[in-house]
C-alpha positions as CSV (number, residue, x, y, z in Angstrom):
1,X,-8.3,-3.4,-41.8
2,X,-7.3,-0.1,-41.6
3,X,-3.6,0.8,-40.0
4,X,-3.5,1.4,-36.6
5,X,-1.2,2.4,-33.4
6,X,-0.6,0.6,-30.9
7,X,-1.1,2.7,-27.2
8,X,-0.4,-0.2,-25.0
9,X,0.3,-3.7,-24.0
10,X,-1.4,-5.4,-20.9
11,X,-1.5,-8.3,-19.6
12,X,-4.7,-11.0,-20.5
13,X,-6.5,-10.4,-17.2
14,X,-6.4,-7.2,-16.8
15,X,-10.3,-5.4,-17.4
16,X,-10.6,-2.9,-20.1
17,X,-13.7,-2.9,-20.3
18,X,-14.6,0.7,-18.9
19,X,-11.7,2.2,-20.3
20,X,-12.9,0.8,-23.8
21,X,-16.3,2.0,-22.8
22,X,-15.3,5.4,-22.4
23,X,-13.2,5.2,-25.6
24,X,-16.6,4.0,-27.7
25,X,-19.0,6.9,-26.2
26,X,-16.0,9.6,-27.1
27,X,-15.9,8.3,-30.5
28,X,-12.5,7.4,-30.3
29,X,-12.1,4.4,-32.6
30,X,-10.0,1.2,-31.3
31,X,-9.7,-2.2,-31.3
32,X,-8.1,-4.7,-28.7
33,X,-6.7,-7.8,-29.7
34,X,-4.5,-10.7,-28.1
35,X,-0.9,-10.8,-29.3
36,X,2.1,-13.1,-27.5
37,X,0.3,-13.8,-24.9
38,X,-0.6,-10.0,-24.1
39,X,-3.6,-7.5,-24.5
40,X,-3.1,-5.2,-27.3
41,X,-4.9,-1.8,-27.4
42,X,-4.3,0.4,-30.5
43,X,-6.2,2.9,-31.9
44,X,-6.8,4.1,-35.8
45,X,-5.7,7.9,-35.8
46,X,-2.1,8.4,-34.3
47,X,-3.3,12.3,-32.2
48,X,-5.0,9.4,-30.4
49,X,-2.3,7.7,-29.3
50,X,-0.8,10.2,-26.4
51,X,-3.9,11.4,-24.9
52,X,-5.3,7.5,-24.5
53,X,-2.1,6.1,-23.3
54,X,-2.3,9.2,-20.7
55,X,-5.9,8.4,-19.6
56,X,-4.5,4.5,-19.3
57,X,-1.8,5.9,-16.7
58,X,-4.4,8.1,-14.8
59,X,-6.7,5.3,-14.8
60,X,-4.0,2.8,-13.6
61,X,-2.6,5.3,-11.0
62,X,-6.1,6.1,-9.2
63,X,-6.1,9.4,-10.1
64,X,-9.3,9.6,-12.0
65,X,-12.3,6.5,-12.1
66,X,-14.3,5.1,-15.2
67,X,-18.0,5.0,-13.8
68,X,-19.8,2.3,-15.0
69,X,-21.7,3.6,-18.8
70,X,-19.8,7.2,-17.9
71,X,-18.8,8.7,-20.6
72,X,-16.1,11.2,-19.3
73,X,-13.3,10.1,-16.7
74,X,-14.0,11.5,-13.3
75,X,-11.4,13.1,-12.0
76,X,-10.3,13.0,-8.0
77,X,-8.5,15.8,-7.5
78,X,-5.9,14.0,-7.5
79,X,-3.1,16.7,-8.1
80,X,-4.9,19.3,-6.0
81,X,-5.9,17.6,-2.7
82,X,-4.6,13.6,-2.5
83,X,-5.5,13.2,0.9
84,X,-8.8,13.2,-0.3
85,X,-8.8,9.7,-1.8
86,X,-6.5,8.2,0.7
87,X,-8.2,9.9,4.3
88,X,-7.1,6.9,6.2
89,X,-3.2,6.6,4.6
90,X,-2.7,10.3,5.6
91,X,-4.3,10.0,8.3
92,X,-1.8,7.4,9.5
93,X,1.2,9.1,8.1
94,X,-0.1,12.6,9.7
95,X,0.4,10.7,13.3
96,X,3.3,9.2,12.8
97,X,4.8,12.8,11.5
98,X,3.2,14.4,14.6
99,X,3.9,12.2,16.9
100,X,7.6,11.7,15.6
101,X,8.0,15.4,15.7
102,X,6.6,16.1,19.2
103,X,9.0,13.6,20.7
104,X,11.5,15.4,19.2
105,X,11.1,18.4,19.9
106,X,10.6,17.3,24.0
107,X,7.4,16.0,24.7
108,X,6.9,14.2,28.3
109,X,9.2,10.7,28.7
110,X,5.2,9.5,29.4
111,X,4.0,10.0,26.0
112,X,6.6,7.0,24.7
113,X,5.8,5.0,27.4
114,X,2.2,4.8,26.3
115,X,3.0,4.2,22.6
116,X,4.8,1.2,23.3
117,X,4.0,-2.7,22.9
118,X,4.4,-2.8,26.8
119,X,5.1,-0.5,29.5
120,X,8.6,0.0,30.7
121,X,10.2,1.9,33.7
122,X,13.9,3.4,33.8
123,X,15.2,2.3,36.8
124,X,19.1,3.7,38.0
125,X,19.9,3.9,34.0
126,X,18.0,0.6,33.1
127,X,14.4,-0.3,30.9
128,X,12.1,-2.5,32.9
129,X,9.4,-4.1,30.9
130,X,6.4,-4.5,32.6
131,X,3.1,-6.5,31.9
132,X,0.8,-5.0,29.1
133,X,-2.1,-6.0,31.4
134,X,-5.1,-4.8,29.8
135,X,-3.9,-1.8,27.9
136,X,-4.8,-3.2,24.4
137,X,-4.8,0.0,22.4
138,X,-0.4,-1.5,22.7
139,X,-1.1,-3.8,20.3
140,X,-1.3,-1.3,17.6
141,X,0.9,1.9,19.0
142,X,4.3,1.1,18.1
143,X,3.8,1.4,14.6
144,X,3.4,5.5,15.0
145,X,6.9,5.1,16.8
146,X,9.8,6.4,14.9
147,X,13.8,6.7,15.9
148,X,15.1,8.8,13.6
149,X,15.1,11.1,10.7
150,X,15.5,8.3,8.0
151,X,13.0,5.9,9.5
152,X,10.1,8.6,9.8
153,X,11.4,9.5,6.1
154,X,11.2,6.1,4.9
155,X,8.5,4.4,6.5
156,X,6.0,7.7,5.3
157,X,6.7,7.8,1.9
158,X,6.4,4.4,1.5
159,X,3.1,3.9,3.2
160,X,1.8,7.0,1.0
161,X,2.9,5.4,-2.3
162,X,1.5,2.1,-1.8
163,X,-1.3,2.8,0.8
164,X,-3.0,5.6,-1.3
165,X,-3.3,3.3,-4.1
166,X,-4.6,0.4,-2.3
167,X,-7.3,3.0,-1.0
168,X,-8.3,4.0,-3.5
169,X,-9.8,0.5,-4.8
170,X,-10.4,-1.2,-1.4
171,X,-12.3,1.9,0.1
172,X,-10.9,4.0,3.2
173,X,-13.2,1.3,5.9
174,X,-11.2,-1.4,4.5
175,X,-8.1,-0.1,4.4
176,X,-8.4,0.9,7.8
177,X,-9.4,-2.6,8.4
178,X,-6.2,-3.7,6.7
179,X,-3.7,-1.9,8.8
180,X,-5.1,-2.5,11.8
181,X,-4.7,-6.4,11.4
182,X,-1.5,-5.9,9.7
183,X,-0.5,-4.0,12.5
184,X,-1.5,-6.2,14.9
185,X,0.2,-9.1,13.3
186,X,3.4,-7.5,12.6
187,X,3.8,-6.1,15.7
188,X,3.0,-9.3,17.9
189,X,5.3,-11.5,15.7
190,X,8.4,-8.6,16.9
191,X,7.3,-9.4,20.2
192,X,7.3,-12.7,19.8
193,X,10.3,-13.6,18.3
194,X,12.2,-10.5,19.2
195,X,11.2,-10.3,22.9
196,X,10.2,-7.3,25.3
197,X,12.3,-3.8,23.6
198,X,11.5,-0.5,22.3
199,X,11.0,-1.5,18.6
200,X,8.6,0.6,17.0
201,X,7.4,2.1,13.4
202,X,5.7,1.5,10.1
203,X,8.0,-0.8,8.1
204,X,6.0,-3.6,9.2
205,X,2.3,-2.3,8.1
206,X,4.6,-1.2,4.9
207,X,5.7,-4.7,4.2
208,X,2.2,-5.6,4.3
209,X,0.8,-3.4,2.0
210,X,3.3,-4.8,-0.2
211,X,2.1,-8.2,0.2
212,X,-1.3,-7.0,-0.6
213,X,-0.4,-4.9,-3.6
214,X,1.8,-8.0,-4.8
215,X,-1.0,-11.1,-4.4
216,X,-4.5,-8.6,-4.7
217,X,-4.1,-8.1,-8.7
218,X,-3.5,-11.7,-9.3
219,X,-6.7,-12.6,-8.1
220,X,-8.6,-9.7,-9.3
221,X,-7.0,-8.0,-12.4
222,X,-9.3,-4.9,-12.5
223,X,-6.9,-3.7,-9.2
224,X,-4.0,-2.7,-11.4
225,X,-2.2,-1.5,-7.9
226,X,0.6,-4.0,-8.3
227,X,4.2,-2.2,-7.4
228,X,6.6,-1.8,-10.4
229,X,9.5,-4.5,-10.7
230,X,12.2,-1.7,-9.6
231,X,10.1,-1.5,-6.7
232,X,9.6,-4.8,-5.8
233,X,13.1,-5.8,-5.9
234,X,14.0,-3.2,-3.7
235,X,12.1,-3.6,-1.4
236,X,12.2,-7.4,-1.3
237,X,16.0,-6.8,-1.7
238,X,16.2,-4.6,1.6
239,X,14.6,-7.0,3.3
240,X,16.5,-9.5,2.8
241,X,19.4,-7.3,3.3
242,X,17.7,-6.6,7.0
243,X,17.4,-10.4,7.4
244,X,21.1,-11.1,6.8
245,X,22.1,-8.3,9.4
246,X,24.2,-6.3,6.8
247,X,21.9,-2.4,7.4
248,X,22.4,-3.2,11.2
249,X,26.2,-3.7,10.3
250,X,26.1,-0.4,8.4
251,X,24.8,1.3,12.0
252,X,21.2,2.0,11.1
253,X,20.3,0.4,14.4
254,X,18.2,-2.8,15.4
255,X,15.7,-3.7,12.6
256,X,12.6,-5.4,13.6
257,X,12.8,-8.6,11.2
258,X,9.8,-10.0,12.6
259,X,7.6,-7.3,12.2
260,X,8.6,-7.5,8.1
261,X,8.1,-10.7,7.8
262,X,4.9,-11.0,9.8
263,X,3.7,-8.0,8.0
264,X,4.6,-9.3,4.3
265,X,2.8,-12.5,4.8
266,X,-0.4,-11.3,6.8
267,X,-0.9,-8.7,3.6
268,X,-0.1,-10.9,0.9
269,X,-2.7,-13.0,3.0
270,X,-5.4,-10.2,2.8
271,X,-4.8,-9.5,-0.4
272,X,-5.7,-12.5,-1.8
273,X,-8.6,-12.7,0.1
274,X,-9.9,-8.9,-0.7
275,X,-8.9,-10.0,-4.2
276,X,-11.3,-13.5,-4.0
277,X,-14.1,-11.1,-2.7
278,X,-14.0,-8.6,-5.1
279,X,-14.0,-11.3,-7.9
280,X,-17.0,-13.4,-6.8
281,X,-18.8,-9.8,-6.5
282,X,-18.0,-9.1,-10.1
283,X,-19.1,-12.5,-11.0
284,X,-22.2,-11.8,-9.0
285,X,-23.4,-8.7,-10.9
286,X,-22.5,-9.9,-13.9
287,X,-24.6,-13.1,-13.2
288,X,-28.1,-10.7,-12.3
């Protein structure tokens, strides 16, 4: 067999399938084969090699889609307008921005008291909690509440970069789905465990995206959305940093543990069963 160049090396789940497709109906020739335990994809002329391995990346990062027997990438405007693929992750971040930002800059005292997990009243210098009662939208609020410059900072960026990408394979009704009930979760387990107080933001619903982009691809490989090892270990490692009390030492405040954890486990939860659906409706086309 001819020489060839190797462009990259994936692991033995992961679908290449419609990037191979694409490869065929461009006439690019290519050949995949299994070496140490990994997927091996090298073509036979080496001006092949960047432009492939590039189309891989774009393909991996969301920022264009194979269609089924295309035979050109589609590209999503990614560069130009991301919000586009990721309405409901913007959307979210726009809030929390806004809402961070109107605070701030002196909105009403009111506006705080109706973001929160339960009502409160300042009474000679003190907080009151008071009964949620029936004011459910609670449940969900104190995620769009930030404290600070670093938290808004933080919690935003990280919701974009993992949010956007699970978005853009789960579809903007389920990933508004997904928040919600990672929201919910998170958000009760801080109550829970951490008792009526003004704890607010998105770490929580970032945790659980996490989670989700941790456990999804092991179920269902064509979702390459899984977070880079730097990633993961920084963020698992601030955590458990969080956990063992040394950021609160270092004076960034009271950190809602809870909420992490809750949020972790509830996405890791979801992803493996967004993951489990997405597989059997695979298996189902292939099977008609």
């Amino acid at each position: 067999m001819a020489d060839s160049y190797t462009v990259l090396r994936v692991p033995l789940g992961e679908d290449l399938l419609p990037l191979t497709a694409l490869l065929r109906s461009r006439g690019v020739a290519h050949r995949i084969y299994e070496d140490e335990g990994q997927q091996v994809l090298a073509v036979f002329e080496r001006q092949h090699v960047q432009p492939v391995s590039r189309l891989y990346q774009a393909w991996r990062d969301g920022e264009v889609t194979i269609e089924p027997g295309a035979t050109r990438p589609v590209a999503l405007t990614a560069h130009r307008f991301p919000w586009r693929q990721s309405p409901v992750t913007a959307l979210f971040g726009l809030v929390s921005i806004a809402l961070f930002l109107a605070l701030l800059l002196g909105a009403p005292e009111q506006w705080l008291g109706w973001l929160t997990f339960t009502p409160f009243e300042v009474r000679s210098g003190q907080l009151y909690f008071l009964p949620m009662g029936e004011q459910y939208w609670r449940l969900i609020t104190p995620i769009f509440l930030h404290f600070g410059w670093l938290h808004i900072t933080f919690n935003t960026l990280w919701l974009w970069e993992l949010g956007s990408k699970v978005e853009r394979v789960a579809g903007s009704p389920n990933t508004l789905g997904l928040l919600l009930v990672i929201a919910l979760v998170s958000n009760i387990c801080q109550y829970q465990f951490g008792g009526p107080g003004l704890f607010g933001g998105m770490s929580g619903v970032v945790y659980g995206l996490l989670g989700f982009s941790w456990v999804a691809p092991l179920v269902q490989p064509r979702w390459v959305i899984q977070p880079a090892r730097p990633i993961m270990i920084f963020m698992v490692g601030w955590l458990f940093l969080c956990l063992f009390g040394v950021v609160e030492s270092l004076g960034f405040g009271a950190i809602a543990n809870a909420a992490h954890l809750g949020g972790l486990l509830t996405g890791a939860v979801l992803g493996g069963v967004f993951g489990l659906v997405s597989r059997l409706q695979d298996s189902g086309q292939q099977d008609l």
